[in-house]
N, C-alpha and C positions, 0 to 999 in steps of 0.2 A: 567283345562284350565285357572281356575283364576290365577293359581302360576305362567303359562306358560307365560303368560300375562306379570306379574310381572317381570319377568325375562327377558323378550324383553325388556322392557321399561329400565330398571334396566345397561341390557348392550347396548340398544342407546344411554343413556346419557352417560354413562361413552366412549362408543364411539365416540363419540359428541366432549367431552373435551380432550380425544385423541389426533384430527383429526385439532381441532380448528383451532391450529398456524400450523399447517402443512405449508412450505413454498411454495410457486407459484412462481418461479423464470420465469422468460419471456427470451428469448435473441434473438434479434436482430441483424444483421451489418451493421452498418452504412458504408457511404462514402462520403469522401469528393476528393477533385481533384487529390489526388497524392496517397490515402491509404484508405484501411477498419480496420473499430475497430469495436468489438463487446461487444453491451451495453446491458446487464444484469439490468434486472429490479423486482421488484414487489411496485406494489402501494398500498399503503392504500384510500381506499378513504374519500375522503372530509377530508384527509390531506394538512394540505398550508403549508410544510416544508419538505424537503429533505436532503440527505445524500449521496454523490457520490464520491466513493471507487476511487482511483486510486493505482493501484499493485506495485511490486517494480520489479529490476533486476531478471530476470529468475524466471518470476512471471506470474502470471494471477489470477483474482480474485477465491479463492478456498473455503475463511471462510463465510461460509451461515450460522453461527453461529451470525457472524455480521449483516447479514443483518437481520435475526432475531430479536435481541436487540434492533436497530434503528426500525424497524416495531413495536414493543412492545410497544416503546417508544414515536409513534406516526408519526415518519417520514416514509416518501415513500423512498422506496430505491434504487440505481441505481449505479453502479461499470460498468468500462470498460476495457474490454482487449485492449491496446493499441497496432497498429500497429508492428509486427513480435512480438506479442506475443500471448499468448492461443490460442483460435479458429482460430485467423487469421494466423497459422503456416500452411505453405504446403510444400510439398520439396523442393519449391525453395526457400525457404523463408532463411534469414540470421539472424538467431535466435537472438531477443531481439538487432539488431544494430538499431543506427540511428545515426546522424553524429553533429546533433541540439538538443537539446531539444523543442525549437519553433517549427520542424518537430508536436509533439506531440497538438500544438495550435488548429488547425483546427478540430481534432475529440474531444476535451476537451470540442470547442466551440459549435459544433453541439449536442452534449450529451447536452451539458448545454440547448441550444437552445430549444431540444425538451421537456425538462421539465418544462420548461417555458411557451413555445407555446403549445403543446400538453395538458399539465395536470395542466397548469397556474398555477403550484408552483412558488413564486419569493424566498421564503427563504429557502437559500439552502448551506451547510455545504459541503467544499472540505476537505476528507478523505484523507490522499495520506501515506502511507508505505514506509520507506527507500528511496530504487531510485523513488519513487512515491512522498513523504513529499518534496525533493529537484524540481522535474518537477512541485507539487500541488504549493508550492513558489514562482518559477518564474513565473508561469502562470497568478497566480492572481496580481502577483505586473505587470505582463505589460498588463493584460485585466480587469482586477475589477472587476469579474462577479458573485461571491460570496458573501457570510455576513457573514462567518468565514471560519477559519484552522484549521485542526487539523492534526497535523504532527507526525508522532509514528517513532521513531528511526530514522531521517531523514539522510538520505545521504550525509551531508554537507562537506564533507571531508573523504579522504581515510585513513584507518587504517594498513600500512603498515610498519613504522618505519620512524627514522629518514633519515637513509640513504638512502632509496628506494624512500622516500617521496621527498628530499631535490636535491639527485642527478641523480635518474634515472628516475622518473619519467616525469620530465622534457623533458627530450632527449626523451623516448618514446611516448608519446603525441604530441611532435611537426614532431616526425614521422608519428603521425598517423592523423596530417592533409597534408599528403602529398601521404602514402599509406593507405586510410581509410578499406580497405574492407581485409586488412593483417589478417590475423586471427591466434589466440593462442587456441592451443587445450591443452586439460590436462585430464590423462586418471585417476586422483588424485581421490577421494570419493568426493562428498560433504560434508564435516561432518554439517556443519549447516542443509543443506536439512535435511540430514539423521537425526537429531536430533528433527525432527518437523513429519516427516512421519510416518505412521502407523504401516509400514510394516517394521520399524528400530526400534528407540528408543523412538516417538515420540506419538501423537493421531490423525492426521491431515490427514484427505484422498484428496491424491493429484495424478493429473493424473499424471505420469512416461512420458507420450510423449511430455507435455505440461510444465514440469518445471521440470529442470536437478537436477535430486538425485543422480544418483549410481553413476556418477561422475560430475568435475567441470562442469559449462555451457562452451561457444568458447567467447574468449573475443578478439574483433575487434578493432585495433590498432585506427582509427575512434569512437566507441563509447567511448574509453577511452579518446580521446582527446575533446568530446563532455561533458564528464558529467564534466573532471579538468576545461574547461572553465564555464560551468555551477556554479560548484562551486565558481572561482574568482569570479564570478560576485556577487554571493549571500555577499562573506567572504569581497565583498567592501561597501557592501552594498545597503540594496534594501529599497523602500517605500511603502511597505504594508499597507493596509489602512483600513482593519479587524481585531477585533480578533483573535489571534492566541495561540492554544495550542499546546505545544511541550511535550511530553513524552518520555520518557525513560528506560532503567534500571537505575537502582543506580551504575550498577561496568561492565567495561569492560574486558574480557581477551579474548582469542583469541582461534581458530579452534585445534592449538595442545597442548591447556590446558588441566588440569587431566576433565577429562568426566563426572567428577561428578560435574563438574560446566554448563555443556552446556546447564542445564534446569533452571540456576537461572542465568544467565550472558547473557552481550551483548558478542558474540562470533566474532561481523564480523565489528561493528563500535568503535569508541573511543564516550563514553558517554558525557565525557567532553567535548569534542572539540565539539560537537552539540550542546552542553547548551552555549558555546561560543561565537559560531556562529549565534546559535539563539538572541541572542539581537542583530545581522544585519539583522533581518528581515524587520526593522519600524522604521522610526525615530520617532513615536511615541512609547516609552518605555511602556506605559501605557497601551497596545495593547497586548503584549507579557505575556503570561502566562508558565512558564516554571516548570514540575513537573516531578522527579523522581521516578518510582515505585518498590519498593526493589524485589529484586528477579528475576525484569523481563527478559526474554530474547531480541533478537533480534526480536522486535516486539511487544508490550505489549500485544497484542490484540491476539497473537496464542502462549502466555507464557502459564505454567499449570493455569487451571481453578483457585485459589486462587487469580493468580495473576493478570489473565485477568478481573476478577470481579472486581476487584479496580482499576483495569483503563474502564472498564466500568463509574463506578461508580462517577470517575475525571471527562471523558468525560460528562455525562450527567448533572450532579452537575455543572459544566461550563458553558455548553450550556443556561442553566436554567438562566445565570448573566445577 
């Protein structure tokens, strides 16, 4: 009986530390007057700092690896699927358009709100990923509701070439403030997706209904002319009045490069033209922290484990200043 003993106790503790960090993610849907977003959370308690993920294009929050890290690290965590994305998809739903970015202000505001008012966090860190880093940007230079940035591959500019960039882009975008809801189908692979999923090349369990892998997403002649203004506005410059860090890879190549670079390269942005960009974040220079992480992909933070641990490691080292 006495060994027996021993051997219960022996596997509750190691059960115990099992079990520990197990994650409690919460999710909720908010609303405000025009849209639902759904806000993903777990608190730590009698934490006074926060951390709120925003996704990118044909996205929704999927890395609970992250929210992890920032719980570890002592912040309460909180990410949101923004309006026609993740949870908030139905069949009518027109996947990942919106025709503004400001569209996305009102549930950023109410996310922010309730962690505020609900869980009287004031110090709070905006997350934002690619088309997420370019929305997290403009957000805070026209609401200030933050105490820093941290932008991972941000979307500041399309990676397309000279000519597509210089002459057709143009002409298509200003079509698509005229026919916004035109839509581009493409029956093409994802190779980015593919290169991040589980069940491809990848490590990442992502739901199939909620963010387009086996092929392209539909890309609405509207959101394209939403995110080129988006971007002028940033590439003329903005007055951010936070801290902000920009991450990256170090090398850019693109979706029909040899395959054995899609786990050490940005595949879908130009690296440089972000680190460019980013010093029009602030007219204060002194604000901007701009760090490249070798090897990374598009994303630092869902790159192979090696390389997502040093941008952990940036990020939290940062935060720290």
């Amino acid at each position: 009986m006495q060994l027996l003993y021993k051997v219960f106790i022996v596997t509750f503790f190691f059960s115990q530390l099992l079990f520990a960090n197990s994650l409690n993610l919460k999710e909720e849907f908010i609303h405000t007057k025009n849209y639902q977003a759904n806000l993903i959370s777990s608190v730590k308690q009698d934490s006074k700092k926060a951390v709120l993920y925003i996704h990118g294009f044909n996205d929704y929050f999927f890395n609970k690896e992250f929210a992890q890290r920032f719980l570890d690290a002592g912040y309460s965590f909180f990410a949101i699927d923004l309006h026609n994305h993740g949870k908030n998809i139905n069949k009518d739903t027109k996947r990942y358009y919106f025709t503004d970015v400001k569209e996305f202000y009102p549930e950023i505001n109410l996310a922010l709100d309730i962690i505020k008012d609900r869980y009287k966090i004031e110090n709070i860190s905006l997350y934002g990923i690619s088309q997420g880093a370019l929305i997290a940007a403009l957000f805070e230079n026209d609401n200030q509701r933050v105490n820093a940035l941290i932008l991972d591959s941000p979307f500041f500019d399309f990676h397309l070439g000279w000519a597509i960039e210089t002459l057709a882009l143009p002409l298509v975008t200003t079509l698509g403030s005229f026919f916004p809801e035109l839509k581009i189908d493409s029956d093409e692979p994802n190779v980015f997706g593919q290169s991040i999923h589980k069940d491809y090349q990848g490590e990442w369990d992502i739901d199939l209904e909620l963010k387009a892998i086996k092929k392209n997403a539909p890309i609405y002649l509207g959101w394209l002319n939403a995110v080129t203004q988006a971007q002028k506005r940033l590439q003329n410059g903005l007055d951010i009045k936070v801290p902000s860090l920009i991450l990256s890879s170090d090398i850019s190549t693109s979706e029909q490069s040899n395959p054995k670079y899609h786990h050490s390269t940005d595949t879908v942005l130009d690296v440089n033209e972000m680190h460019t960009y980013a010093k029009m974040l602030s007219k204060n220079q002194s604000l901007i922290t701009q760090i490249k992480i070798p090897k990374a992909m598009h994303g630092v933070l869902i790159s192979p484990i090696k390389v997502r641990e040093k941008g952990y490691e940036t990020i939290f080292k940062w935060l720290k200043k």
